[in-house]
C-alpha positions in Angstrom: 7.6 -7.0 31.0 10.8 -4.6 31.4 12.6 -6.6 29.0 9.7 -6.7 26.4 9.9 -3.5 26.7 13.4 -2.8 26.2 12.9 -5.4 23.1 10.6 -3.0 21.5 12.4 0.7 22.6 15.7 -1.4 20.5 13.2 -2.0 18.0 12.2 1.2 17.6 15.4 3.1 17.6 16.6 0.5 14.9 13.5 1.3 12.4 14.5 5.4 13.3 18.4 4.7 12.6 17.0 2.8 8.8 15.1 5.9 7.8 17.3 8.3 8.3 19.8 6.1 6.7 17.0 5.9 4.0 16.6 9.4 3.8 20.1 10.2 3.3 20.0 8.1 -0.1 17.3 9.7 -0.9 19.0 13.2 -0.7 22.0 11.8 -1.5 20.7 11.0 -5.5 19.2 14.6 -5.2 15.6 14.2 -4.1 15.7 17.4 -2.3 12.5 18.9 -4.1 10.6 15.8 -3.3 12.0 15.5 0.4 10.3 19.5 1.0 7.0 18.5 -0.2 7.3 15.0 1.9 8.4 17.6 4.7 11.5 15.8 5.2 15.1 17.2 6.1 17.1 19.3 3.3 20.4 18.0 2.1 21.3 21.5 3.8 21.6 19.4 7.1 24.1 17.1 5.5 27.1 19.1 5.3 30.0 16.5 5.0 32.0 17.2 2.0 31.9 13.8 1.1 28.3 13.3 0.6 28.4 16.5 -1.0 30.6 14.9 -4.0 28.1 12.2 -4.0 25.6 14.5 -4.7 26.9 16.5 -7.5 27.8 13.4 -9.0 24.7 11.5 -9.1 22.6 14.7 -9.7 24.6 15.1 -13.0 22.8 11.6 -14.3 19.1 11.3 -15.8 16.7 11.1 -13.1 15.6 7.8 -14.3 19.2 6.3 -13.8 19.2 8.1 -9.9 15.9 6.2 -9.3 17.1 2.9 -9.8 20.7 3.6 -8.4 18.5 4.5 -5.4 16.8 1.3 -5.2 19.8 -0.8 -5.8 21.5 0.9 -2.4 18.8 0.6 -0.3 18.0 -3.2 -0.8 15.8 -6.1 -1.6 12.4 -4.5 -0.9 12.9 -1.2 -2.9 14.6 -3.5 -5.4 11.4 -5.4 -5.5 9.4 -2.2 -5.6 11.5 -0.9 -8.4 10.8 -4.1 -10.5 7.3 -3.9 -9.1 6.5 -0.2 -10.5 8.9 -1.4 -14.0 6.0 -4.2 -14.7 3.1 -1.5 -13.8 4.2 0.5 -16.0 0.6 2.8 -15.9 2.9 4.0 -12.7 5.3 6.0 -14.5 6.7 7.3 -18.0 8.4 5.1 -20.4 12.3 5.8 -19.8 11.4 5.4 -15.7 10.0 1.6 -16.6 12.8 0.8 -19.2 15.2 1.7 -16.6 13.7 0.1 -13.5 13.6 -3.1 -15.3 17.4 -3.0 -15.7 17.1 -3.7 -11.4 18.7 -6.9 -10.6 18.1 -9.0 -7.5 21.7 -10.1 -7.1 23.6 -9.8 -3.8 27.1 -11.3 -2.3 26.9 -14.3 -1.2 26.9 -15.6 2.4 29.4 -18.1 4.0 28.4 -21.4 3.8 28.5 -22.5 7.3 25.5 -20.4 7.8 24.1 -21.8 5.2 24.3 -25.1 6.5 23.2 -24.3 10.3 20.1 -22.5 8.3 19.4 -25.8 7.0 20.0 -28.0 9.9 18.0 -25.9 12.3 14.6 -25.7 9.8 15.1 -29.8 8.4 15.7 -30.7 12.7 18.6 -32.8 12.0 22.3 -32.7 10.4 22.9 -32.2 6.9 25.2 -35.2 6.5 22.1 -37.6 7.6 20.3 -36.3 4.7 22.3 -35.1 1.6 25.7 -36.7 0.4 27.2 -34.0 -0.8 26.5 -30.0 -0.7 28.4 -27.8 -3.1 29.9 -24.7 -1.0 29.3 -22.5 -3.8 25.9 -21.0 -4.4 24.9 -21.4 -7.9 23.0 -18.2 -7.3 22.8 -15.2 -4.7 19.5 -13.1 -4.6 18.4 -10.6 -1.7 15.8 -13.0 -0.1 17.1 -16.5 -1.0 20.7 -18.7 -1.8 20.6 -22.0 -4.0 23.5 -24.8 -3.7 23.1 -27.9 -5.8 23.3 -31.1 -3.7 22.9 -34.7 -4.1 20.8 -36.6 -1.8 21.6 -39.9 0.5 19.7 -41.7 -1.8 21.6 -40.5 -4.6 19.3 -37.7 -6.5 20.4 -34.7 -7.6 18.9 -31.9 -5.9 19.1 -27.9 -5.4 18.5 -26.6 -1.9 17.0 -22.9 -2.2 17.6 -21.0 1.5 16.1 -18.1 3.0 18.7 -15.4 4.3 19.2 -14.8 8.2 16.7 -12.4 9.4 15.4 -11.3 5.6 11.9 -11.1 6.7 12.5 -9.1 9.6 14.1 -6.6 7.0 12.0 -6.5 4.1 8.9 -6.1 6.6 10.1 -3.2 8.3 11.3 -1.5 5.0 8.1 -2.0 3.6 6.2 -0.2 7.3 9.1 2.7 5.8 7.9 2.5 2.4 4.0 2.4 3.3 5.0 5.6 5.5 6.5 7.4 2.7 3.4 5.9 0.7 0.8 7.7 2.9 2.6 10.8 3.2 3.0 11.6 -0.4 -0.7 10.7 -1.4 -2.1 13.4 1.8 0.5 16.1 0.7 1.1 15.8 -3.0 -2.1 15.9 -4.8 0.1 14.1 -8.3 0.5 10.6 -6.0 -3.4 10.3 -5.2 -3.9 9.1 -9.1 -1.0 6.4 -8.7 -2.4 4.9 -5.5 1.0 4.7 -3.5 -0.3 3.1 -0.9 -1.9 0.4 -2.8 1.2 0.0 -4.9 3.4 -1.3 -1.3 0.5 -3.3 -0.1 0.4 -5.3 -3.1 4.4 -5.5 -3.6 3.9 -6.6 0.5 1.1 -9.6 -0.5 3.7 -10.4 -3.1 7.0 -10.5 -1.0 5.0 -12.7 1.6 4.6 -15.1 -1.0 7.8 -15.2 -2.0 9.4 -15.2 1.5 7.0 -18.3 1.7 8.8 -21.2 0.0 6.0 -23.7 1.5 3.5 -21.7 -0.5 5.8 -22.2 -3.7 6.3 -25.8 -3.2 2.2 -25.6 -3.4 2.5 -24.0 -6.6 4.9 -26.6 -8.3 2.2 -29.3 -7.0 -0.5 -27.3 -8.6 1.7 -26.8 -11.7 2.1 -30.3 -12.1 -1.4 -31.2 -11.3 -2.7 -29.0 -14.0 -0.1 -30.2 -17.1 -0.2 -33.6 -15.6 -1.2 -34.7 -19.4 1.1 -32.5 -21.0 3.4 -34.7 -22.9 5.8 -31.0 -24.0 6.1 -29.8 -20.3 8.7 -31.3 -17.5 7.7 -30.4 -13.4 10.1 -30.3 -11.4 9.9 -32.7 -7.8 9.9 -31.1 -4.8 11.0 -33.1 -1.8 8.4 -32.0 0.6 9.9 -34.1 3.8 12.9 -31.5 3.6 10.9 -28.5 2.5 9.8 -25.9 4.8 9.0 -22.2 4.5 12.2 -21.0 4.7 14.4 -24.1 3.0 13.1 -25.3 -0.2 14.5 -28.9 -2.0 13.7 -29.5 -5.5 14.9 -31.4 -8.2 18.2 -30.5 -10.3 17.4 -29.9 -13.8 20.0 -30.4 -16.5 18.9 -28.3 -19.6 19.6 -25.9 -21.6 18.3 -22.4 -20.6 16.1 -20.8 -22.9 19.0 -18.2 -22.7 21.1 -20.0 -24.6 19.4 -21.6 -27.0 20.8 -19.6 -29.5 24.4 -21.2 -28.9 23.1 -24.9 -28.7 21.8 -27.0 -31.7 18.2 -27.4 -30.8 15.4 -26.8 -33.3 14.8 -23.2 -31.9 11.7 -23.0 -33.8 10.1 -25.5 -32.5 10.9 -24.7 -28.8 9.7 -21.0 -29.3 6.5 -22.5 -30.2 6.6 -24.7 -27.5 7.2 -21.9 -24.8 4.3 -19.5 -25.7 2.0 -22.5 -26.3 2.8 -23.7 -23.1 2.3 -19.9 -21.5 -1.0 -19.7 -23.2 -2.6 -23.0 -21.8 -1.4 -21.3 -18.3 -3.4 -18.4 -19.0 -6.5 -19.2 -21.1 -7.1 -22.7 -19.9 -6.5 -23.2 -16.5 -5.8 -19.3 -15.4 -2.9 -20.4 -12.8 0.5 -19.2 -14.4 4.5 -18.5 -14.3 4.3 -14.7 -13.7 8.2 -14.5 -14.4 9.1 -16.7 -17.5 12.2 -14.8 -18.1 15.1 -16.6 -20.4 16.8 -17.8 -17.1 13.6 -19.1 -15.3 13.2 -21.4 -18.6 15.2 -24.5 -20.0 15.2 -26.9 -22.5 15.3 -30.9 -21.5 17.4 -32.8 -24.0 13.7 -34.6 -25.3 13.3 -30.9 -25.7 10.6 -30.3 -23.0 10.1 -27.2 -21.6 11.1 -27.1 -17.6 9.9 -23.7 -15.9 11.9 -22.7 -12.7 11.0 -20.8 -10.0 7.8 -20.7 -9.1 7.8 -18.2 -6.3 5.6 -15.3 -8.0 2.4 -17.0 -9.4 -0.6 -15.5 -10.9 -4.2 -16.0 -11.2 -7.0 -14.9 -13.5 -10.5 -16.0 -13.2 -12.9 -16.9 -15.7 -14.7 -13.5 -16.6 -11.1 -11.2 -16.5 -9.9 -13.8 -19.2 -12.7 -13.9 -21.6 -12.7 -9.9 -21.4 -9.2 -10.1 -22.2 -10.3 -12.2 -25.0 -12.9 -9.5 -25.9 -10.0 -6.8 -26.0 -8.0 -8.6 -28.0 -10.6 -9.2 -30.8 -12.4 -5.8 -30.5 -8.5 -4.3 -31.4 -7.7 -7.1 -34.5 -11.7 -6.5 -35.6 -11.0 -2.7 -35.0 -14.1 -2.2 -33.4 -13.5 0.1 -30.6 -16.8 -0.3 -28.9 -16.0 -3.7 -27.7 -12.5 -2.9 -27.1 -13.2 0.0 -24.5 -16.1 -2.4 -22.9 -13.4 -5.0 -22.5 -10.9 -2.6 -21.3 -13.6 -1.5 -18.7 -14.3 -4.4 -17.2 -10.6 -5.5 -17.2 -10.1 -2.2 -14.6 -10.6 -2.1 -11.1 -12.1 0.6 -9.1 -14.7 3.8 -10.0 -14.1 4.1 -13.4 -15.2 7.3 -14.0 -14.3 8.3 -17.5 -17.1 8.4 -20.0 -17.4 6.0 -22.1 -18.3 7.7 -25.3 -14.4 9.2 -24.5 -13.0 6.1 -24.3 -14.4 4.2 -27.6 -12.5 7.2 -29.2 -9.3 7.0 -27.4 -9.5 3.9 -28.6 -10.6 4.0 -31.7 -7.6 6.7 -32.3 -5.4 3.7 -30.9 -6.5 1.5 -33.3 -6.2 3.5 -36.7 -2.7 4.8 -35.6 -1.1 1.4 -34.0 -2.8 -1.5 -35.1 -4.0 -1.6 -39.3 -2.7 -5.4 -40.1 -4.8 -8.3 -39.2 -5.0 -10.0 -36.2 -1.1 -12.0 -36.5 1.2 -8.8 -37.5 0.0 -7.6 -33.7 3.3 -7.5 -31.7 1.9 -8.3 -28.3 4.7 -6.1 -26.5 3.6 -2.5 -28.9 0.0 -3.7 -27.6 0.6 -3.6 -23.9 2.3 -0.4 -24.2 -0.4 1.2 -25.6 -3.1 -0.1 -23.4 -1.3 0.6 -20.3 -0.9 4.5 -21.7 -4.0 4.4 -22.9 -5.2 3.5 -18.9 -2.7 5.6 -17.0 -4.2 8.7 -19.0 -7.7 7.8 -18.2 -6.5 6.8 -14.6 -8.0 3.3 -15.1 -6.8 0.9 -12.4 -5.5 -2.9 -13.8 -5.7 -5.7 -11.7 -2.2 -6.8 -10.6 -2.7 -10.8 -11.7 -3.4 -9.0 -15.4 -0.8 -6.6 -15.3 1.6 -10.1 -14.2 -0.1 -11.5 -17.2 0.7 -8.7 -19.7 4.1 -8.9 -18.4 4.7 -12.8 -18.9 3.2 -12.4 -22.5 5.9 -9.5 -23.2 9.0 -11.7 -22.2 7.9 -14.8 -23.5 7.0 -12.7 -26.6 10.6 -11.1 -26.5 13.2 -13.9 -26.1 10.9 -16.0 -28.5 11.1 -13.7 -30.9 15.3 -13.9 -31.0 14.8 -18.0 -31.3 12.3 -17.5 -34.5 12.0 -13.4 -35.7 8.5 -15.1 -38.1 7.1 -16.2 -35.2 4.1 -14.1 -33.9 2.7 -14.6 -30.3 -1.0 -13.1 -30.9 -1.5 -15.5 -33.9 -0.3 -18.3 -31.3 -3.0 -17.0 -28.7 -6.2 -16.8 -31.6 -7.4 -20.0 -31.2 -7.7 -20.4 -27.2 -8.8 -16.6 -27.9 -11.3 -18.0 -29.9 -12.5 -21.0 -27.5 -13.4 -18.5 -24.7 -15.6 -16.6 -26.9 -17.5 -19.8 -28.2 -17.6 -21.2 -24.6 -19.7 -18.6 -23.5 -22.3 -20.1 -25.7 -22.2 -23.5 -24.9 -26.0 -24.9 -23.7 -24.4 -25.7 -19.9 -22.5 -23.3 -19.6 -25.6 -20.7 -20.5 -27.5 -23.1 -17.8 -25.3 -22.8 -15.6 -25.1 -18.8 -15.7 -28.5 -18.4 -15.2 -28.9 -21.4 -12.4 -26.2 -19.5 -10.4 -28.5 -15.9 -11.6 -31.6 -17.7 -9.9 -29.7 -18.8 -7.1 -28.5 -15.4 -5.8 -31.7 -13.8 -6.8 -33.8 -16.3 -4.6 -31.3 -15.6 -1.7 -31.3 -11.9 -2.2 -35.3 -11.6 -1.9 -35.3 -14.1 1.1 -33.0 -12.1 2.9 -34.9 -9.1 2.0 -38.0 -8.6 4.1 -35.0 -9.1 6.9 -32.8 -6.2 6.0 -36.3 -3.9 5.5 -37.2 -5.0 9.2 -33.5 -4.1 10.3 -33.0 -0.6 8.9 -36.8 0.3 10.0 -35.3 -0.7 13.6 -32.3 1.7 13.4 -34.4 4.3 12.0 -37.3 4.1 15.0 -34.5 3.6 17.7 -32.5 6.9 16.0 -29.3 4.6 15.6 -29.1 5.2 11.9 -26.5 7.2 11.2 -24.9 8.8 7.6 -21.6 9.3 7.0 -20.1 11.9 5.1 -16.5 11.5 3.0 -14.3 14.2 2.6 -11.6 13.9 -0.3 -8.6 15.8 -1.3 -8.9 18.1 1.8 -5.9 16.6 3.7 -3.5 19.4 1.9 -5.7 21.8 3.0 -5.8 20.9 6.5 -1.9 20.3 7.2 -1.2 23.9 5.8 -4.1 25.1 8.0 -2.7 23.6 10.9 0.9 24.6 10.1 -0.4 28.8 9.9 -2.3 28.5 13.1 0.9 27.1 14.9 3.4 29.5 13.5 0.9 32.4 14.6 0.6 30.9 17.6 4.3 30.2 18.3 4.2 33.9 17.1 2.4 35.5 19.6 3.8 33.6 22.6 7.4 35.1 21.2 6.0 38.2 20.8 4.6 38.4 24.3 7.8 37.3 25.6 9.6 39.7 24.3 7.0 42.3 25.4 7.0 40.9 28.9 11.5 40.6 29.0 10.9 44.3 28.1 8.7 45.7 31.0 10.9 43.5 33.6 13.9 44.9 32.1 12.2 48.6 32.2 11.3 47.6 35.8 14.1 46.7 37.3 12.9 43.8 38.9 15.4 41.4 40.9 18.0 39.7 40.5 20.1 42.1 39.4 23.4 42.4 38.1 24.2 46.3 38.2 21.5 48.1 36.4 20.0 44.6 34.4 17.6 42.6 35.4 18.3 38.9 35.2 14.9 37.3 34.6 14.8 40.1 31.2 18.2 39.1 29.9 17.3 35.5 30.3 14.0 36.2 28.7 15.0 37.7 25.2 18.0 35.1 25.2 14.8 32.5 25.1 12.7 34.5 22.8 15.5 34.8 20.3 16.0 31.1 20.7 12.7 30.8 20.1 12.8 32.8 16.6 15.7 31.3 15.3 13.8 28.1 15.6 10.9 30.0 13.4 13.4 30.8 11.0 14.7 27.1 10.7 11.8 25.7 10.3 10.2 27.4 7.9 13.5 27.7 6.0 13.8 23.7 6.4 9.8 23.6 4.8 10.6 25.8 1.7 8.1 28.6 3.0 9.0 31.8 4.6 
């Protein structure tokens, strides 16, 4: 029990000693304005001349550039939640995305003997009894994981991806940080309740788990395969599942080209550029299940030039319905009919949607006439995201984090294929499986199906009922019924409540005290030392204690 205890005191003072170091960057790259509102110490308390320097230094650069400076010094979770706020880009302006999307996930890497004792203490034997050879020298560093190439025993090429020492531990407790920051902003700054802070780390959390889970990703190469297992332009990687856990990962070596480098090889870049965005569109429109980070370096080219797809730690699904609304939103924009655009767009968002819909049609139809005049193939898929994701951020419309993933794949796909083939246009790619969702919807089966399933929960609904009537006519006769009432936005309100009532508070205590020092000093009451009374010497030395705490405080809060 006493050491448990001790376990957790170390614990505790260890998360303390990594946010004040956090909130030393933060100051550091001139956040002061934000840490008063947050009420966190001023850089006032940081007096070394060196951080000083720092200061001046980085508060001379764009705020934009301090922000992802920021998150590059404080690590692989506010790395991820840089790149994480970059691809919802409703979040924040235009030059804050551009910038954060410049993060990079790339660390030193660490000595190989750790590496290997990693390995042998997840696999539960030596790594000579298993591989023949291990290359020393990562072939790449990131913040959670290390990759060596390898060749197996049995004499396959292989790449062994490993989890840093103790990174889950670290990115966990960072995030309880970043969560803590998130709560405080929304109840004090009123600007942070339309982003949804709190939401934002919880999904970047959900996210980080399942990329800290490398039995989870070996899942989604199996599904992968599964689902292009007839797919005579697409190449699956193996995973060798008998040397796989969650934290070591052993998959095939692929030699290719990366999609990268296309540009140098002799390929028919034309052909693979259609080969890429077909392949991302049969992800997305057919089986809903896709590659949420196809960038140039998670792609390469077989020799047979097949397309191999690395790296399938951040996945994304989309059901049915959010697919064919997509569909709906893309058509209702290329027909320029804004009604069932801004329908689409509605049920695409998540949440109370409580803009008006007659405000909406013409936001949208204004989006239309000024972005989008061409037909349906001179849209630029990238110019159209922007524009909806404005257009939602204004309206404080919520998207779904799968769909923003999705509008994010479609933009880098749409980006690097463009440099392979500039004619090559990804919404003219995407009409026809466009078109195959609408027309699905009016299949015979599938319109039997739609109302057998209608039928279905209305037959259980009015069974269950006379049940629900019976139990709420219970509550009501026993008086266990209860209402609840939900107070919004007050939280603000309350803090500075509370703050007033305990300066006036501390207020009149110092005030009394000095009152009282006085009449004991006036009375001469022992001890004494000459004339002066002890006790009223020793009292207005604590009440002016006392108010140069006052003073500090409020001085420290911005308020006098």
């Amino acid at each position: 029990m006493l050491f448990e205890r001790l376990h957790s005191l170390y614990g505790t003072v260890q998360q303390t000693q990594r946010l004040a170091h956090i909130v030393r960057v933060f100051l550091k790259h001139g956040y002061d304005d934000l840490a008063r509102e947050l009420h966190l110490p001023s850089s006032a308390w940081l007096p070394w001349r060196r951080f000083r320097r720092k200061k001046l230094e980085s508060e001379r650069l764009p705020q934009e550039v301090r922000l992802r400076l920021m998150c590059e010094e404080l690590g692989p979770a506010f790395v991820k939640f840089g790149q994480f706020l970059a691809a919802r880009t409703q979040a924040l302006p235009l030059e804050f995305t551009v910038e954060l999307s410049k993060l990079h996930d790339t660390v030193a890497p660490l000595e190989y003997a750790s590496i290997k004792a990693i390995i042998e203490e997840e696999i539960g034997t030596s790594c000579e009894e298993i591989f023949a050879f291990i290359d020393e020298e990562p072939i790449g560093s990131a913040s959670i994981a290390q990759v060596h190439s390898a060749t197996l025993l049995t004499g396959e090429p292989v790449v062994i991806k490993v989890q840093r020492p103790g990174i889950q531990k670290i990115v966990r407790e960072d995030l309880q940080i970043l969560r803590f920051f998130a709560q405080r902003g929304t109840s004090m700054i009123e600007e942070w309740g339309v982003l949804e802070p709190v939401r934002l780390v919880d999904e970047l959390a959900e996210n980080l788990e399942k990329e800290m889970d490398f039995e989870a990703e070996a899942g989604h190469i199996d599904r992968f395969a599964r689902q292009f297992a007839d797919e005579p332009t697409i190449y699956v990687p193996t995973v060798y599942r008998r040397f796989s856990t969650s934290r070591v990962l052993v998959m095939e070596y692929i030699q290719g080209i990366k999609a990268k480098d296309l540009l140098q090889s002799g390929m028919d870049r034309k052909q693979t550029g259609v080969r890429i965005a077909d392949l991302l569109m049969k992800q997305v429109f057919v089986h809903g299940f896709f590659h949420a980070d196809p960038h140039p370096g998670n792609v390469q080219v077989l020799a047979d030039g097949r397309i191999c797809f690395l790296d399938f730690g951040l996945m994304g699904f989309l059901n049915l319905r959010t697919r064919e609304a997509f569909a709906d939103l893309i058509y209702g924009i290329a027909k320029r009919n804004e009604s069932r655009a801004s329908s689409a767009l509605l049920k695409l968002c998540e949440g109370d949607n409580l803009v008006s819909p007659n405000v909406l049609e013409t936001e949208m139809s204004e989006l239309i006439h000024q972005h989008f005049h061409g037909a349906m193939a001179e849209l630029q898929f990238d110019r159209l995201v922007t524009q909806l994701l404005q257009l939602t951020a204004k309206h404080r419309l919520l998207i779904p984090a799968d769909l923003v993933m999705m509008l994010k794949a479609f933009s880098l796909v749409e980006a690097f294929v463009r440099e392979l083939n500039p004619e090559q246009r990804l919404v003219e790619q995407a009409q026809p499986f466009l078109e195959r969702l609408i027309k699905d919807r009016f299949k015979p089966e599938r319109i039997f199906n739609d109302l057998g399933g209608f039928a279905g929960e209305m037959g259980i609904m009015l069974a269950e009922l006379p049940g629900e009537v019976r139990r709420i006519a219970r509550q009501l006769q026993s008086g266990n019924a209860k209402v609840v009432f939900k107070h919004e936005g007050l939280e603000p309100l309350t803090n500075s409540l509370e703050r007033t009532t305990n300066r006036l508070a501390f207020a009149l205590v110092l005030a009394a005290l000095i009152i009282g020092s006085s009449l004991i000093l006036q009375s001469r009451i022992p001890p004494m030392i000459g004339d002066v009374s002890i006790i009223g010497v020793l009292g207005f030395l604590f009440a002016a204690l006392m108010g140069v705490w006052l003073i500090i405080s409020m001085i420290r809060h911005g308020r006098m």
